[in-house]
C-alpha positions as CSV (number, residue, x, y, z in Angstrom):
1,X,9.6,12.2,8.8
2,X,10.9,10.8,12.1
3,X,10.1,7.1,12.8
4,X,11.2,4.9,15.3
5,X,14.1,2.4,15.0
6,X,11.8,-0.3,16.2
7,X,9.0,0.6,13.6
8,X,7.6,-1.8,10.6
9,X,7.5,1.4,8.6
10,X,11.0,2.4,9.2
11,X,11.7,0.3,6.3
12,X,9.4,2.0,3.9
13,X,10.6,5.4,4.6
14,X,7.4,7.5,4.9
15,X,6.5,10.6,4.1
16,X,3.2,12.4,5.2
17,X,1.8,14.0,1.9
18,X,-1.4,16.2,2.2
19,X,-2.3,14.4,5.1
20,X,-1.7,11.0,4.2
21,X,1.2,8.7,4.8
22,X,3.0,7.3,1.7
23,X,5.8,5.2,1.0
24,X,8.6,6.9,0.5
25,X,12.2,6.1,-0.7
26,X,14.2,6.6,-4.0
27,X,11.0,6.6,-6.2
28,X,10.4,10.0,-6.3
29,X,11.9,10.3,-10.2
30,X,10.6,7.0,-11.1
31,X,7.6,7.4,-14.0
32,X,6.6,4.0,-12.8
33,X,2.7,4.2,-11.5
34,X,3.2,2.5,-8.1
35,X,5.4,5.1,-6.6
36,X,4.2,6.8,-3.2
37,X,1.5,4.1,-2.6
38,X,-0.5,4.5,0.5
39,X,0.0,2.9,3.6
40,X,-2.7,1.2,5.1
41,X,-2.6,-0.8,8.5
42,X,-3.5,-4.4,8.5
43,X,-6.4,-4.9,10.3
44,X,-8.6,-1.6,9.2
45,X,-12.2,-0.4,7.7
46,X,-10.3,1.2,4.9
47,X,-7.8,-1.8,4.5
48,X,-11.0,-4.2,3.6
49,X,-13.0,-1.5,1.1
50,X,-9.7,-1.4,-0.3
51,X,-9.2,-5.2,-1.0
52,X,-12.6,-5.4,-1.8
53,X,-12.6,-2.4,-3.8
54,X,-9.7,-4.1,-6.2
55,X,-11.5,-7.9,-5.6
56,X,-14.4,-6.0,-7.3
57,X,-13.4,-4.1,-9.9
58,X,-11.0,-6.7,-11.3
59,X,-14.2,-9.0,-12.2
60,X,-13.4,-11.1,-9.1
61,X,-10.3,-12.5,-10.8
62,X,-7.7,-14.5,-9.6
63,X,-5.7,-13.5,-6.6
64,X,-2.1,-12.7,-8.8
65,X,-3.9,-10.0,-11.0
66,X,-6.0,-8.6,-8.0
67,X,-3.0,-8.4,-6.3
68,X,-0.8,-6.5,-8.8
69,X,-3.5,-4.0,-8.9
70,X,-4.1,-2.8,-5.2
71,X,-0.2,-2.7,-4.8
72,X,-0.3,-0.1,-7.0
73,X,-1.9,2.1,-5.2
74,X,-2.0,1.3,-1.6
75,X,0.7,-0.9,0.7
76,X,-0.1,-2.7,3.5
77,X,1.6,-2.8,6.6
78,X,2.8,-6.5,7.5
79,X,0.5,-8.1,5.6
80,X,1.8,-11.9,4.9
81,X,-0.7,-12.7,2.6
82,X,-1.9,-12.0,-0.3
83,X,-4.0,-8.7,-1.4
84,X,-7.2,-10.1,-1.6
């Protein structure tokens, strides 16, 4: 996939995979769960279920643990702070 030099997700190297955009990079042999995680743009509807999605389901726990889990599954772009 081309991206622009000047592009936050140049560093990422995506790849669009049934539709949606993925992170991309030397993980593709890795067994490791968090490979390919979605990319999601900062300020979005989807971005908030998301973090609130993880907020919930991890018993509103602290922000380390609720953390670990969304970045498992879904990256988002520039985001400075935490997850949740």
């Amino acid at each position: 996939m081309q991206v622009k030099k000047s592009s936050s997700l140049r560093s990422l190297d995506p790849m669009l995979v049934k539709g949606v955009l993925r992170v991309g990079g030397r993980l593709a042999s890795s067994v490791r769960e968090a490979k390919h995680q979605i990319i999601l743009p900062t300020r979005d509807h989807m971005t908030n279920l998301s973090v609130e999605y993880y907020h919930q389901i991890s018993g509103h726990s602290g922000i380390q643990y609720v953390n670990s889990l969304g970045r498992k599954k879904v990256w988002i772009i520039n985001h400075k702070r935490k997850f949740c």
